[in-house]
C-alpha positions as CSV (number, residue, x, y, z in Angstrom):
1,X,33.0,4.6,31.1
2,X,29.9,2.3,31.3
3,X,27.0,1.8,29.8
4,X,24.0,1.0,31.6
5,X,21.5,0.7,28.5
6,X,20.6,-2.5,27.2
7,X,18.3,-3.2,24.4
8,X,15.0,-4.4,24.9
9,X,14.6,-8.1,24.3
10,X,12.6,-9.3,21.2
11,X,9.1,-10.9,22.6
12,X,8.9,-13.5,19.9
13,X,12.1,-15.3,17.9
14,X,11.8,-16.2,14.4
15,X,11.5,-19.6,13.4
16,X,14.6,-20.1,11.5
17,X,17.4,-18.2,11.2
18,X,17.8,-15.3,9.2
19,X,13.8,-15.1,8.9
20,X,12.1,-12.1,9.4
21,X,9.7,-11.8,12.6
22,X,6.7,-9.8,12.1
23,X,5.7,-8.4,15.5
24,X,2.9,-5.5,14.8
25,X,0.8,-4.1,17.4
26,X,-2.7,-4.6,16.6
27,X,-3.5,-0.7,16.4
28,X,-0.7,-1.0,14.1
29,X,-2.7,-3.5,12.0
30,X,-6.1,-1.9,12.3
31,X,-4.0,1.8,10.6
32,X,-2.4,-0.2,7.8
33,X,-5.9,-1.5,6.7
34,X,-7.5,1.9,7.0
35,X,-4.5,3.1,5.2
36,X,-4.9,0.4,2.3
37,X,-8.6,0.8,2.0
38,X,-8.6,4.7,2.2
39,X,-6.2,4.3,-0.8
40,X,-8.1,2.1,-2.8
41,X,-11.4,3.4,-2.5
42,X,-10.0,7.1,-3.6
43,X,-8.1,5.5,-6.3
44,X,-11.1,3.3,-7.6
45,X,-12.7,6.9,-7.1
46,X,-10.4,8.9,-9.3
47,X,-9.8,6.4,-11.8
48,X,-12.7,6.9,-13.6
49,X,-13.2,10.2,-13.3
50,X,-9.4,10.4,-15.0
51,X,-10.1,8.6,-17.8
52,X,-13.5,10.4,-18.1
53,X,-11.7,14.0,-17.9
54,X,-9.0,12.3,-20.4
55,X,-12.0,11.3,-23.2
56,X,-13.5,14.6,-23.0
57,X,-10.6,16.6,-24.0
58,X,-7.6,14.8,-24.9
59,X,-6.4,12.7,-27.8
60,X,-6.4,9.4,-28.9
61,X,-2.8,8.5,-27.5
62,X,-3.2,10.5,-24.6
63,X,-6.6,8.9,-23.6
64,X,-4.4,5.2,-23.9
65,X,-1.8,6.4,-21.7
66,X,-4.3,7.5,-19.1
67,X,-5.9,4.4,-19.1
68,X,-2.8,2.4,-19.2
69,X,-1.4,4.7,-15.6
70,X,-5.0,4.1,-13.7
71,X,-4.9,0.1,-14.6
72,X,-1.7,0.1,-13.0
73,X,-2.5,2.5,-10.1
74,X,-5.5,0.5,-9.1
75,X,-3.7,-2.7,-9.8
76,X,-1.1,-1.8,-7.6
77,X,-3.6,-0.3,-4.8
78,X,-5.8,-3.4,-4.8
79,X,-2.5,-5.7,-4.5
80,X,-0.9,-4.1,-2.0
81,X,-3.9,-4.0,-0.2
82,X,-4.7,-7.5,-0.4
83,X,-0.9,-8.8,0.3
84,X,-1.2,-6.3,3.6
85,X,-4.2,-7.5,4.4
């Protein structure tokens, strides 16, 4: 029995071996930014109003460790947003 498939070959080669190739489509670029941005702008959004809800009606420790999760969510938006961009 034979097999008349054969695999696609790569359109670029990486430069050493073992590296990893990055071959994205531009449409595929163009999403991950809109995807990055969408999440960073919602999360610089909802951060604030968090930590505002959190003062209103929460208490002392509990208003820390809403502000400690929102540094750390918009940290880690804005970073991956800037490393994938």
């Amino acid at each position: 029995m034979s097999s008349d498939f054969t695999a696609p070959a790569p359109r670029h080669t990486a430069a050493e071996p073992g590296a990893i190739d990055w071959d994205y489509d531009p449409l595929e670029v163009i999403a991950d930014g809109i995807v990055h941005l969408t999440g960073a702008c919602l999360g610089f959004i909802a951060g604030p109003v968090l930590i505002v809800l959190s003062l209103v009606s929460a208490t002392l420790l509990s208003i820390i460790a809403v502000v400690i999760y929102v540094w750390g969510l918009l940290s880690m938006l804005s970073l991956s947003a800037a490393f994938n961009l």
